[in-house]
mmCIF file of the protein (N, C-alpha, C, O) and its ligand, coordinates in Angstrom:
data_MODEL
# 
_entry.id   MODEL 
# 
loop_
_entity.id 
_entity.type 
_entity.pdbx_number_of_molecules 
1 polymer     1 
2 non-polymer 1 
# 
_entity_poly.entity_id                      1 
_entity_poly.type                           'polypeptide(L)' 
_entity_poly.nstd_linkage                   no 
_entity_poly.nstd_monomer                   no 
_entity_poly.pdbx_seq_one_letter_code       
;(UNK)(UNK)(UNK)(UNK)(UNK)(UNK)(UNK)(UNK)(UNK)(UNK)(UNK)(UNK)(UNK)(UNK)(UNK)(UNK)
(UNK)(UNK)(UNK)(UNK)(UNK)(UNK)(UNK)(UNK)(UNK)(UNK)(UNK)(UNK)(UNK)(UNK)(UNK)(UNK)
(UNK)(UNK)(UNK)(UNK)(UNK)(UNK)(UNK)(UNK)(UNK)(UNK)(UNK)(UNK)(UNK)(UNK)(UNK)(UNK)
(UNK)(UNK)(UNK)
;
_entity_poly.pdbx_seq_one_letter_code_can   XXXXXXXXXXXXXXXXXXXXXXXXXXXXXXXXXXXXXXXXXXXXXXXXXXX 
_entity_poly.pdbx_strand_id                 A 
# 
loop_
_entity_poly_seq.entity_id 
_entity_poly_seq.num 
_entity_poly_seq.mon_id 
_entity_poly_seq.hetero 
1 1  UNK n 
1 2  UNK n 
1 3  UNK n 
1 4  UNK n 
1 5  UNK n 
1 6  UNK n 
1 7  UNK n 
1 8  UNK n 
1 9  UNK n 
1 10 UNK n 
1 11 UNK n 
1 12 UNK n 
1 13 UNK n 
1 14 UNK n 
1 15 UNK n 
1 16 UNK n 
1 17 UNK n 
1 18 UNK n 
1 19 UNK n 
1 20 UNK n 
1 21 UNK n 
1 22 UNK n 
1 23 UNK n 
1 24 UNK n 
1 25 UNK n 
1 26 UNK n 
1 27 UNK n 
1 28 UNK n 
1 29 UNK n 
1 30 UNK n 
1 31 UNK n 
1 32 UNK n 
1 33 UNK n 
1 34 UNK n 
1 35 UNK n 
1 36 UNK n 
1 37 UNK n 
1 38 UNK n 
1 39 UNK n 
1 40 UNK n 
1 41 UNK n 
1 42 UNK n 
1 43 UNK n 
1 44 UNK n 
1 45 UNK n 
1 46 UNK n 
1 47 UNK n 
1 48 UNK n 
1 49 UNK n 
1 50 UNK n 
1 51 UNK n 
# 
loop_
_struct_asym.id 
_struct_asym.entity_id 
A 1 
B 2 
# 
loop_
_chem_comp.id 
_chem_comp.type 
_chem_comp.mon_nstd_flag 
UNK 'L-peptide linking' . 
ZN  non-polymer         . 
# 
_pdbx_entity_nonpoly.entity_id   2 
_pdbx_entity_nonpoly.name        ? 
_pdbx_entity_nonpoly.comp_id     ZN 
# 
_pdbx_nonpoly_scheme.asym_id         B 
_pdbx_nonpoly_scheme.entity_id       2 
_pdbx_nonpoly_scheme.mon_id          ZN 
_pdbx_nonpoly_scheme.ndb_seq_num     1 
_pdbx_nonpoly_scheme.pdb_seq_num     101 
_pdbx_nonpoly_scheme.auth_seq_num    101 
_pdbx_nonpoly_scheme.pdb_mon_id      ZN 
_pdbx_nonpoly_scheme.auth_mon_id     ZN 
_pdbx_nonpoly_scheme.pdb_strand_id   A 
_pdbx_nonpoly_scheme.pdb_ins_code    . 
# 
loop_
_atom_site.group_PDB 
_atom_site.id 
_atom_site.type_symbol 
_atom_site.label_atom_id 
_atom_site.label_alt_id 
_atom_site.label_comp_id 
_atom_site.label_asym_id 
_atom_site.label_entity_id 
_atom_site.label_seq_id 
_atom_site.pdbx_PDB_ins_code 
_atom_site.Cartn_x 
_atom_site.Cartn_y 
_atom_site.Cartn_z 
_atom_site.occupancy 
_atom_site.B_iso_or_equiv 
_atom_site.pdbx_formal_charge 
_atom_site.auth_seq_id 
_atom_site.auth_comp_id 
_atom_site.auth_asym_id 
_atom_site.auth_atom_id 
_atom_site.pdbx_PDB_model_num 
ATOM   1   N  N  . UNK A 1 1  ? -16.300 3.777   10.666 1.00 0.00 ? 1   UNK A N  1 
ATOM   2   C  CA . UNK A 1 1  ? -17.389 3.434   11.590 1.00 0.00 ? 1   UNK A CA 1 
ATOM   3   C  C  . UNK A 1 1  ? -16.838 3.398   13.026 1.00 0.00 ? 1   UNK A C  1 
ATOM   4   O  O  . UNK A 1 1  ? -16.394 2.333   13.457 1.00 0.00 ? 1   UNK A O  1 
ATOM   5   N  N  . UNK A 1 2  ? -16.843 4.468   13.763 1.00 0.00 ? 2   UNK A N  1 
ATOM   6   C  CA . UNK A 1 2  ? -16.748 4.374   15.129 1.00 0.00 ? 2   UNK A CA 1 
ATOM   7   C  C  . UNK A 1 2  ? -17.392 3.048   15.857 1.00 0.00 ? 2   UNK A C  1 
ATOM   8   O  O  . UNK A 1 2  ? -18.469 2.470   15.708 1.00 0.00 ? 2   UNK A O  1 
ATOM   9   N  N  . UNK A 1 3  ? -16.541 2.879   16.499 1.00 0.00 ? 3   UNK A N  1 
ATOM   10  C  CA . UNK A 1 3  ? -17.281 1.675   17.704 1.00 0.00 ? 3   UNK A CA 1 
ATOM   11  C  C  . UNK A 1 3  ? -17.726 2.075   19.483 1.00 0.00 ? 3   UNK A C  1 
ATOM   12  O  O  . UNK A 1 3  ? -17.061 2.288   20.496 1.00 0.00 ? 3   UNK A O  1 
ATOM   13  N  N  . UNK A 1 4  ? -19.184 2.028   19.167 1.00 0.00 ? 4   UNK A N  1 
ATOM   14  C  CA . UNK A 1 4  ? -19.659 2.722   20.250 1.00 0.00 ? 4   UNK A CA 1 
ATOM   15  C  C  . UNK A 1 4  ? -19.897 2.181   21.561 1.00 0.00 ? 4   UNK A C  1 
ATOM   16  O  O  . UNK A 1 4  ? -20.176 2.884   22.532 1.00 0.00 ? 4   UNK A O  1 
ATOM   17  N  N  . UNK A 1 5  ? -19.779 0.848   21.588 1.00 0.00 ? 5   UNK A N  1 
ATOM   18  C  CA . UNK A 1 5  ? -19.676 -0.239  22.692 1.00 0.00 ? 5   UNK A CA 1 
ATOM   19  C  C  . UNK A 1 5  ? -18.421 0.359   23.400 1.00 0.00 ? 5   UNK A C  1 
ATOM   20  O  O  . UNK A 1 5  ? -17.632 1.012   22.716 1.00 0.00 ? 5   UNK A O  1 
ATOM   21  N  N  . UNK A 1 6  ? -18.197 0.180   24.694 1.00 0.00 ? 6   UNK A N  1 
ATOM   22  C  CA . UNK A 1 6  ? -17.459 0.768   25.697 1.00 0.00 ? 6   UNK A CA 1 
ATOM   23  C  C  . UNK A 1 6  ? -16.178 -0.064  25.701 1.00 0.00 ? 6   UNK A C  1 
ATOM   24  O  O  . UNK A 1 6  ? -14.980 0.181   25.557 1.00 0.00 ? 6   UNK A O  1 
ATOM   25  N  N  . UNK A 1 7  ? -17.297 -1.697  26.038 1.00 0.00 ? 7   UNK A N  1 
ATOM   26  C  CA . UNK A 1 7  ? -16.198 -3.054  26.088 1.00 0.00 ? 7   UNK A CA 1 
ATOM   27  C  C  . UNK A 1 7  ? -15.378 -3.494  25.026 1.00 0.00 ? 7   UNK A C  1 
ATOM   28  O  O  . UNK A 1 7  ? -14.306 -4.098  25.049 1.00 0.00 ? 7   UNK A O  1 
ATOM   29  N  N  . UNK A 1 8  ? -16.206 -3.004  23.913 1.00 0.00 ? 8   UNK A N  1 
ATOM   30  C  CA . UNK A 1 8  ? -15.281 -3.394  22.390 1.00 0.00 ? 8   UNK A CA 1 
ATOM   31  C  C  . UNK A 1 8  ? -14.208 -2.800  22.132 1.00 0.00 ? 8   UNK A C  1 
ATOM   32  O  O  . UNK A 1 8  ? -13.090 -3.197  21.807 1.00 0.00 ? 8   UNK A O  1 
ATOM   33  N  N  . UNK A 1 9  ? -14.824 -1.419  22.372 1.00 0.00 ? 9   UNK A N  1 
ATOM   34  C  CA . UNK A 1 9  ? -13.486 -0.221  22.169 1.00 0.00 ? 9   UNK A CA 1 
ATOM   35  C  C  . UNK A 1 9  ? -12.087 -0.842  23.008 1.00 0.00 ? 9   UNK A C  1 
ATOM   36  O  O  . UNK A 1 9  ? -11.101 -1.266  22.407 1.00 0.00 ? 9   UNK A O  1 
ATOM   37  N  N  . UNK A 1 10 ? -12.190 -0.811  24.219 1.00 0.00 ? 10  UNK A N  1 
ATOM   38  C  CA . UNK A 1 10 ? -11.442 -1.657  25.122 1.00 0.00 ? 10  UNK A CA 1 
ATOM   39  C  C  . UNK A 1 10 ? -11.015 -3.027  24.844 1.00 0.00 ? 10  UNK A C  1 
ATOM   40  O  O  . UNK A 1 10 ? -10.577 -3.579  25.853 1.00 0.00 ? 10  UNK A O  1 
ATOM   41  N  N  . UNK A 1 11 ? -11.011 -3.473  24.190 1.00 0.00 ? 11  UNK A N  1 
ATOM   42  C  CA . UNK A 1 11 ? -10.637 -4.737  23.903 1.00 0.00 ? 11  UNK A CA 1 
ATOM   43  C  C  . UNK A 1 11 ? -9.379  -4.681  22.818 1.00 0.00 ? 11  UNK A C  1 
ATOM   44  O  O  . UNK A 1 11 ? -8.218  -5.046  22.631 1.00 0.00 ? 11  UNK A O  1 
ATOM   45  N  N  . UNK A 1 12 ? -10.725 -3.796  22.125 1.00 0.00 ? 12  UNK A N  1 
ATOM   46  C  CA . UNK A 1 12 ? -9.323  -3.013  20.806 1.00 0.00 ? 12  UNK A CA 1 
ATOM   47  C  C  . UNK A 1 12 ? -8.379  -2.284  21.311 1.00 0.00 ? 12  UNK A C  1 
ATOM   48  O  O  . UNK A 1 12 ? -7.248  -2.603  20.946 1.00 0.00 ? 12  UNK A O  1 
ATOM   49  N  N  . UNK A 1 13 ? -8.452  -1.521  21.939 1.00 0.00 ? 13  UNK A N  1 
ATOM   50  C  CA . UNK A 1 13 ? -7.404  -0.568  22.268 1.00 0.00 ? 13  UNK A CA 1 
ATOM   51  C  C  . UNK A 1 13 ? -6.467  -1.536  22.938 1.00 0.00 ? 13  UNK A C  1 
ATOM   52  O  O  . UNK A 1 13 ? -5.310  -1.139  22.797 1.00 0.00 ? 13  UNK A O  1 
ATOM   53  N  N  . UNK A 1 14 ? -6.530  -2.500  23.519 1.00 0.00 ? 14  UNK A N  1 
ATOM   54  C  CA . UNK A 1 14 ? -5.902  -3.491  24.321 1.00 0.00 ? 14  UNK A CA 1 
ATOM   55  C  C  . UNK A 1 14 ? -5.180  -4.283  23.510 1.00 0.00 ? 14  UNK A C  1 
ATOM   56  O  O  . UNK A 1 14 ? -4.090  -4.755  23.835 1.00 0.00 ? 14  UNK A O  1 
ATOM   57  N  N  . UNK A 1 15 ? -5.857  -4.511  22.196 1.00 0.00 ? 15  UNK A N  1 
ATOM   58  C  CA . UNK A 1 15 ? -4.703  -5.142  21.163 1.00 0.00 ? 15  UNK A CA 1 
ATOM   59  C  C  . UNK A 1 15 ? -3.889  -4.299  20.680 1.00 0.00 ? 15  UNK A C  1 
ATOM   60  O  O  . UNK A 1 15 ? -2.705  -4.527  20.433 1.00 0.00 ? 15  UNK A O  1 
ATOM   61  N  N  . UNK A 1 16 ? -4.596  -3.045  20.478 1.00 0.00 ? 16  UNK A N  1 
ATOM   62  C  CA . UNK A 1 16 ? -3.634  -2.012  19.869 1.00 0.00 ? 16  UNK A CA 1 
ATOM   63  C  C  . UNK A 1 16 ? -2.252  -1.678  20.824 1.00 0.00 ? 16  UNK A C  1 
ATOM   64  O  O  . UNK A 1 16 ? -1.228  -1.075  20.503 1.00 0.00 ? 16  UNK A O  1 
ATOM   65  N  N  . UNK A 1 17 ? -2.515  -2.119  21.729 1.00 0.00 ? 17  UNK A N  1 
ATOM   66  C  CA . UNK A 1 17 ? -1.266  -0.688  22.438 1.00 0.00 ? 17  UNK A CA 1 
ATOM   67  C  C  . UNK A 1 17 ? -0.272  -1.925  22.862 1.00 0.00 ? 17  UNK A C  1 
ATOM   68  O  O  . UNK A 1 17 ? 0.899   -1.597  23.049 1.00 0.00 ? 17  UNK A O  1 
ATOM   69  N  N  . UNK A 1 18 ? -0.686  -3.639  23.075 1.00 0.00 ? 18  UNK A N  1 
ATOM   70  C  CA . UNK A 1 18 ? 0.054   -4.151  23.817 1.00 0.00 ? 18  UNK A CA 1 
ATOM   71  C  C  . UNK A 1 18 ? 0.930   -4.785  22.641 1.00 0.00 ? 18  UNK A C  1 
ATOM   72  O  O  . UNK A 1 18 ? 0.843   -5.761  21.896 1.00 0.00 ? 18  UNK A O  1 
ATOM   73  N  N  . UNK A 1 19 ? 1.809   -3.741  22.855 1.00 0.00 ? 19  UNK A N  1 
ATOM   74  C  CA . UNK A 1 19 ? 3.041   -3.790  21.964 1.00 0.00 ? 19  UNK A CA 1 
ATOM   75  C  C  . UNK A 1 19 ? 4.413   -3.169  22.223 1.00 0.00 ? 19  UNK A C  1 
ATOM   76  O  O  . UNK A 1 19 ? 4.473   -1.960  21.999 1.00 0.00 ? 19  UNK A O  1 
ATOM   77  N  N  . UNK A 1 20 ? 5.540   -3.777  22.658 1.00 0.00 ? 20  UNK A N  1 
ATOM   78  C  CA . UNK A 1 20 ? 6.405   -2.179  23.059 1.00 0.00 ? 20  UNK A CA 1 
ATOM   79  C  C  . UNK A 1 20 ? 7.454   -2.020  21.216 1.00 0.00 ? 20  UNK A C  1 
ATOM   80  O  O  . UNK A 1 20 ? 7.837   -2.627  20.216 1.00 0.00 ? 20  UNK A O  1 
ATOM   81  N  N  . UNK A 1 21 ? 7.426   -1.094  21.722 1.00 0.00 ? 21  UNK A N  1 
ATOM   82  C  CA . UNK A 1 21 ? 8.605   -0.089  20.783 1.00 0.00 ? 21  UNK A CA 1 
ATOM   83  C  C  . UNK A 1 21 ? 9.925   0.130   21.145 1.00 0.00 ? 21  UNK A C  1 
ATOM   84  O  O  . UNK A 1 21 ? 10.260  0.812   22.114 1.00 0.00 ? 21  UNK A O  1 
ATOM   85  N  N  . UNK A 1 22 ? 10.905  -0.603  20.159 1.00 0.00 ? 22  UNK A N  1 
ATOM   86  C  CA . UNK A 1 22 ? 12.066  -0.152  20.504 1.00 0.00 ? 22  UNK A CA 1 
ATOM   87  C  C  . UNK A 1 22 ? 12.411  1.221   20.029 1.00 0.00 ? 22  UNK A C  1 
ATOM   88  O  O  . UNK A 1 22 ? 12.138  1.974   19.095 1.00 0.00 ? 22  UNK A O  1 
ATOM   89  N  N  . UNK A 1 23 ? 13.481  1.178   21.615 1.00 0.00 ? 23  UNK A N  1 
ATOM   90  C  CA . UNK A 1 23 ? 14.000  3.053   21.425 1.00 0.00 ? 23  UNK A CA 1 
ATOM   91  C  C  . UNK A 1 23 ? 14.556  3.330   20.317 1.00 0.00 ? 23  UNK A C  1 
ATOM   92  O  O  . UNK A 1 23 ? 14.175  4.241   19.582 1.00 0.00 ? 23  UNK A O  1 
ATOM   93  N  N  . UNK A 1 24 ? 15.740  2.392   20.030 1.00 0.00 ? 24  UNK A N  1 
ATOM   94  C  CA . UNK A 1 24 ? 16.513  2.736   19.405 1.00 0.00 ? 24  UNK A CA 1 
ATOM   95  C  C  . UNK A 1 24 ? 16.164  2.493   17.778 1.00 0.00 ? 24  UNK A C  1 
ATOM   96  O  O  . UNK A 1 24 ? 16.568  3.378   17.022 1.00 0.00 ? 24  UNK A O  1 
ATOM   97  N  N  . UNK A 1 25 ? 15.522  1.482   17.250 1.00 0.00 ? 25  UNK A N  1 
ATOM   98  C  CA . UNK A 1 25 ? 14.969  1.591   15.985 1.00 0.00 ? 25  UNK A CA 1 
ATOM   99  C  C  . UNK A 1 25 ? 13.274  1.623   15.383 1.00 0.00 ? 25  UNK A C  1 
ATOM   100 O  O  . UNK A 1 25 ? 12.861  1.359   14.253 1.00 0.00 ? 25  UNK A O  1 
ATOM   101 N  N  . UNK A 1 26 ? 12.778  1.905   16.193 1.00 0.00 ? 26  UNK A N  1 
ATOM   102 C  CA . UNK A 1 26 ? 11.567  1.429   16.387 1.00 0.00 ? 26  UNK A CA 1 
ATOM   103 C  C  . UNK A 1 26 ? 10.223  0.924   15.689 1.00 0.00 ? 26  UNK A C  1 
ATOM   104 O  O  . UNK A 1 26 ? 9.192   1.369   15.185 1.00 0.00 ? 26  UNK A O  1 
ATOM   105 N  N  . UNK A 1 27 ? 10.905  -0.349  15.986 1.00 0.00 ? 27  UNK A N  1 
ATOM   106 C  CA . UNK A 1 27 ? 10.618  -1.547  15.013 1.00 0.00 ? 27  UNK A CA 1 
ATOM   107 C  C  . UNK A 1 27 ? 9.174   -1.875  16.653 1.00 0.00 ? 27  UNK A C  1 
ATOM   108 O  O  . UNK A 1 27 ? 9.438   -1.621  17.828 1.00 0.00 ? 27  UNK A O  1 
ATOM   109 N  N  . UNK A 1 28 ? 8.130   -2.319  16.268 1.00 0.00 ? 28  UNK A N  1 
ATOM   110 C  CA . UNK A 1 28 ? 7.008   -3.052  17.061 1.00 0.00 ? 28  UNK A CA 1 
ATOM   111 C  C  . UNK A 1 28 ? 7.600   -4.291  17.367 1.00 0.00 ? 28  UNK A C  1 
ATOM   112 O  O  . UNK A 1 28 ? 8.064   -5.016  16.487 1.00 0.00 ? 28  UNK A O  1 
ATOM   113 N  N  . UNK A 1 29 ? 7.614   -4.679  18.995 1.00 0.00 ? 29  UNK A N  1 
ATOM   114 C  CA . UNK A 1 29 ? 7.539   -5.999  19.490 1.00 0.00 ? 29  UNK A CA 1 
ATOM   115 C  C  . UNK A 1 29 ? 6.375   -6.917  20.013 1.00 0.00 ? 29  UNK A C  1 
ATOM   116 O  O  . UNK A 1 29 ? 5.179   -6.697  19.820 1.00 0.00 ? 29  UNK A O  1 
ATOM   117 N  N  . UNK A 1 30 ? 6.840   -7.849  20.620 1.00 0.00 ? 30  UNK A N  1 
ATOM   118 C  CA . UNK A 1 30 ? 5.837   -8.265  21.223 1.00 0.00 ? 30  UNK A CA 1 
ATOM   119 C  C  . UNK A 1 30 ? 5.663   -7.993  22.747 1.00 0.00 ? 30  UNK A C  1 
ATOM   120 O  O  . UNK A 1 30 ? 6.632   -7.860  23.493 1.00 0.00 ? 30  UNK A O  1 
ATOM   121 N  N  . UNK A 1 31 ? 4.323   -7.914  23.178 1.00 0.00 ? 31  UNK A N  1 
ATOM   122 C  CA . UNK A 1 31 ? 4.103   -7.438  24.696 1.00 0.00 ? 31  UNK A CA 1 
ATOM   123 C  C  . UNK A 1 31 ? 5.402   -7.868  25.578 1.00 0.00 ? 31  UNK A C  1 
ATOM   124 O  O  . UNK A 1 31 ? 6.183   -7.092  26.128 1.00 0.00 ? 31  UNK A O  1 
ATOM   125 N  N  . UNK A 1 32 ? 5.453   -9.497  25.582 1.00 0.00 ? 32  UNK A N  1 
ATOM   126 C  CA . UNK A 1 32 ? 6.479   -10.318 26.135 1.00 0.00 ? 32  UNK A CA 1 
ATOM   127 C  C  . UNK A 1 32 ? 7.962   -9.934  25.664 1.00 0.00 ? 32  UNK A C  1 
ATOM   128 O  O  . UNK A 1 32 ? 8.836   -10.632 26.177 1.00 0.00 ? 32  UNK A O  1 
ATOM   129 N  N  . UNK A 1 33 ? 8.299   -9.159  24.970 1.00 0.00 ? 33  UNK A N  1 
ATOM   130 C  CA . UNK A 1 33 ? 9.584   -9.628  24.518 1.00 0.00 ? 33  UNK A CA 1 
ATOM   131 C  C  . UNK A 1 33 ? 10.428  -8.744  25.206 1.00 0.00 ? 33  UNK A C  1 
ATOM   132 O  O  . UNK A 1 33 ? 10.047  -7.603  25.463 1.00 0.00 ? 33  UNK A O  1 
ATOM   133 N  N  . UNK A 1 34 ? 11.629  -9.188  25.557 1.00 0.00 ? 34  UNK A N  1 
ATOM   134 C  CA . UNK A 1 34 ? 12.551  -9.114  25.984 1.00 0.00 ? 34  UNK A CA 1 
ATOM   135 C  C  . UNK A 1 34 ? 13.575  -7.864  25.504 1.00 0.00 ? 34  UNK A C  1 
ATOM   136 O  O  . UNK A 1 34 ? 14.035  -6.972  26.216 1.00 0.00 ? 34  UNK A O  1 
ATOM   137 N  N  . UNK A 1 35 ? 13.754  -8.058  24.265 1.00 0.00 ? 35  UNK A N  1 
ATOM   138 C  CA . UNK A 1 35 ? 14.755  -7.138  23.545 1.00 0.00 ? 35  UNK A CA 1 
ATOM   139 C  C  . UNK A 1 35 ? 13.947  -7.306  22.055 1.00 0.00 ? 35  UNK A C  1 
ATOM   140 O  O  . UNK A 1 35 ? 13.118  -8.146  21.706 1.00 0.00 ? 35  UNK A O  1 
ATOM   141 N  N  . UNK A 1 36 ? 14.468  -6.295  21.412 1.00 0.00 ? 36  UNK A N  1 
ATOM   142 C  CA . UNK A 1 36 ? 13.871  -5.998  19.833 1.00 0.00 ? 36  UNK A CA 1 
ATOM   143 C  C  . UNK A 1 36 ? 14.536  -7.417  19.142 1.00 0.00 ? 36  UNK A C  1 
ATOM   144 O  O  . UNK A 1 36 ? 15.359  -8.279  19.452 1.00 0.00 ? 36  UNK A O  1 
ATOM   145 N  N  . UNK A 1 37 ? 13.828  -7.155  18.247 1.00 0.00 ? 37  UNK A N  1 
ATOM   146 C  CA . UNK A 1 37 ? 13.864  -8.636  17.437 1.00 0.00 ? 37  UNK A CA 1 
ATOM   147 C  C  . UNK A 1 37 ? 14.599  -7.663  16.248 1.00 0.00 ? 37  UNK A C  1 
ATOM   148 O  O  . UNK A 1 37 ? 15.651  -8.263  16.028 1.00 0.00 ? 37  UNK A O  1 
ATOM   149 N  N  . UNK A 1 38 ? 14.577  -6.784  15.609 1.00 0.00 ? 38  UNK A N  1 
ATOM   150 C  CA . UNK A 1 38 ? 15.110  -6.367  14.904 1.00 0.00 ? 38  UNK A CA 1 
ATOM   151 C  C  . UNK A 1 38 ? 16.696  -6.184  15.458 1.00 0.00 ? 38  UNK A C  1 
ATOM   152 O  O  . UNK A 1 38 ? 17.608  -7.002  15.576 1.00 0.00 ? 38  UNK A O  1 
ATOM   153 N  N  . UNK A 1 39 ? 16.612  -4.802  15.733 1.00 0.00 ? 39  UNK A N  1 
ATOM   154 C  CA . UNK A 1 39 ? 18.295  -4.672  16.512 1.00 0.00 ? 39  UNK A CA 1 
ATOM   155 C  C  . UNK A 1 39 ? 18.757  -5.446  17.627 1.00 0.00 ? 39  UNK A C  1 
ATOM   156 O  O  . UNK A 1 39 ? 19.900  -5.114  17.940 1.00 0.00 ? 39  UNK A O  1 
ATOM   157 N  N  . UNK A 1 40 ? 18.270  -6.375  18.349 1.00 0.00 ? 40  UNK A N  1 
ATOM   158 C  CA . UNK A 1 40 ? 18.719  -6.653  19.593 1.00 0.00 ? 40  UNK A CA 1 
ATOM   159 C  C  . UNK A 1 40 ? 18.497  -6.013  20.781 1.00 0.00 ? 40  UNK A C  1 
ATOM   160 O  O  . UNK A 1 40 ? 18.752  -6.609  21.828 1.00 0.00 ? 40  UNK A O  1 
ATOM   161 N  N  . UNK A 1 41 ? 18.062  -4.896  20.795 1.00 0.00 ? 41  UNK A N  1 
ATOM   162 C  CA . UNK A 1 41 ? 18.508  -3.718  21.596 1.00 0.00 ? 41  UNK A CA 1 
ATOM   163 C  C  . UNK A 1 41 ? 17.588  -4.092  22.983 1.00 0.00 ? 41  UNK A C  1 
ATOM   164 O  O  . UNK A 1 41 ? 16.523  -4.659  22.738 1.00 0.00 ? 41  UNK A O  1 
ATOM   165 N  N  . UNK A 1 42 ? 17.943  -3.789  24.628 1.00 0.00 ? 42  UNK A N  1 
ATOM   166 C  CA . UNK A 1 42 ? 17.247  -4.082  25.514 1.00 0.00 ? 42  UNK A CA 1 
ATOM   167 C  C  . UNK A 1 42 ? 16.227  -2.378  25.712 1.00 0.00 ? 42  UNK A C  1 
ATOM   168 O  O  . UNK A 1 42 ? 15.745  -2.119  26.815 1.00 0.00 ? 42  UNK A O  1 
ATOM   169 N  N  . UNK A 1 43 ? 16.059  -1.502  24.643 1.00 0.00 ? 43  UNK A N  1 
ATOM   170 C  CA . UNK A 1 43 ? 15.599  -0.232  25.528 1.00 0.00 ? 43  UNK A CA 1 
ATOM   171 C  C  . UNK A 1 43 ? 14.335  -0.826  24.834 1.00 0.00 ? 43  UNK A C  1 
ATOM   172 O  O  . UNK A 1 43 ? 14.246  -0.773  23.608 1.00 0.00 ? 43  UNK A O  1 
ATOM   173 N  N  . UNK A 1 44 ? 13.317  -1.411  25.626 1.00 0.00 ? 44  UNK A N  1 
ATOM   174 C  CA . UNK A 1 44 ? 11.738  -1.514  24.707 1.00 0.00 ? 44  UNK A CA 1 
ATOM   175 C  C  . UNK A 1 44 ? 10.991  -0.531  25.508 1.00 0.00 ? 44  UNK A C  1 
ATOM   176 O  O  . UNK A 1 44 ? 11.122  -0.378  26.723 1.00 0.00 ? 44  UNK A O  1 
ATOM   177 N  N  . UNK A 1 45 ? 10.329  0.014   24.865 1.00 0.00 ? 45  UNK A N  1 
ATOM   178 C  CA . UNK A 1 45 ? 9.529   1.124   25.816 1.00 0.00 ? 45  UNK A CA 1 
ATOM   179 C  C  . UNK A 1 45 ? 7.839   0.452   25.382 1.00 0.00 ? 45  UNK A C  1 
ATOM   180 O  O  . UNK A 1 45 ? 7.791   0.067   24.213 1.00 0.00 ? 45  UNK A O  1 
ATOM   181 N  N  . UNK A 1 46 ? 6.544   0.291   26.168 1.00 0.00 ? 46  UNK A N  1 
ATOM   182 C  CA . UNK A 1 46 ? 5.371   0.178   25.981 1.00 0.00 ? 46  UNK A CA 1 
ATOM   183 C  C  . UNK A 1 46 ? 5.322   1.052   25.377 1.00 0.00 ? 46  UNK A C  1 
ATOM   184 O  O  . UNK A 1 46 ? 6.097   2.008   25.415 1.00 0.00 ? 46  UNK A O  1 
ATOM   185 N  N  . UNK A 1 47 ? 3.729   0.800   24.196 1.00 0.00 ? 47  UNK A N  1 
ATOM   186 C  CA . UNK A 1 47 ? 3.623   1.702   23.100 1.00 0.00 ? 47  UNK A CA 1 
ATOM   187 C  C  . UNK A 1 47 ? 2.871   3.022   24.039 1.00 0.00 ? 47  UNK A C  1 
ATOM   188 O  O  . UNK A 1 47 ? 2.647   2.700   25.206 1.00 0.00 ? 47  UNK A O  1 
ATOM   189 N  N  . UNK A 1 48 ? 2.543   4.182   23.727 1.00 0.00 ? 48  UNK A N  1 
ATOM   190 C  CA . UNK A 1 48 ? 1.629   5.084   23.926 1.00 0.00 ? 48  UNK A CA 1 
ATOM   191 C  C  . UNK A 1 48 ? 0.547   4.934   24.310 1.00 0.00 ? 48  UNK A C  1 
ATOM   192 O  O  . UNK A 1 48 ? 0.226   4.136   23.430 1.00 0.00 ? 48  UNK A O  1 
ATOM   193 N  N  . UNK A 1 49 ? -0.734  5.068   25.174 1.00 0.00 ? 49  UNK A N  1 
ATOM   194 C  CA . UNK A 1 49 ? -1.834  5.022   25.279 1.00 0.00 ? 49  UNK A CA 1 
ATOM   195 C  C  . UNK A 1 49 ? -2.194  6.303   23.955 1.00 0.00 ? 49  UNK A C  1 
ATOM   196 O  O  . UNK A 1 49 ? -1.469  7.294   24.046 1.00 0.00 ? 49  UNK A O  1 
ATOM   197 N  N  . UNK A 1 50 ? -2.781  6.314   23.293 1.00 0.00 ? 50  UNK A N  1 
ATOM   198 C  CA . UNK A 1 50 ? -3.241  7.421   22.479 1.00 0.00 ? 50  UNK A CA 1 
ATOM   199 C  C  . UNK A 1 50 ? -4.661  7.167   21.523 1.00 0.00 ? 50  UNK A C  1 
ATOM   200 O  O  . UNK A 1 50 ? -4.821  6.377   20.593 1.00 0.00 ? 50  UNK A O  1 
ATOM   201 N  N  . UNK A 1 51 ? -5.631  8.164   22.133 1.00 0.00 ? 51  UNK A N  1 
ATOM   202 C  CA . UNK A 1 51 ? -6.950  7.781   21.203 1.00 0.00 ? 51  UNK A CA 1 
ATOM   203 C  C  . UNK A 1 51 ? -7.176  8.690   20.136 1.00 0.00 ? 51  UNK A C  1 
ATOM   204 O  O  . UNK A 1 51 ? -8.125  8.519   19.370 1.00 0.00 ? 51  UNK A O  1 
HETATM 205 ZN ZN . ZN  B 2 .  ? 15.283  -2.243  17.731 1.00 0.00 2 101 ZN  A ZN 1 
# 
């Protein structure tokens, strides 16, 4: 079921993406975090915008 509301979509996509990815194993963090919780590692990259 597509979501056809403009603001909803946006809201979602806003949970979806605010997440970074570590480089090196790429394990999902949190928006805030610092370094991967898995490896340690400082390379976190923000996830992709992608629809
Ligand atoms: Zn990692």
């Amino acid at each position: 079921m597509p979501i056809t509301d403009p603001v909803k979509l946006q809201v979602a996509l806003d949970h979806v993406f605010k997440v970074k990815i570590c480089r090196r194993c790429g394990a999902k963090n949190p928006w805030n975090a610092i370094r991967c919780r898995r490896c340690r590692s400082y390379d976190l990259r923000p996830k992709r915008y992608r629809k």
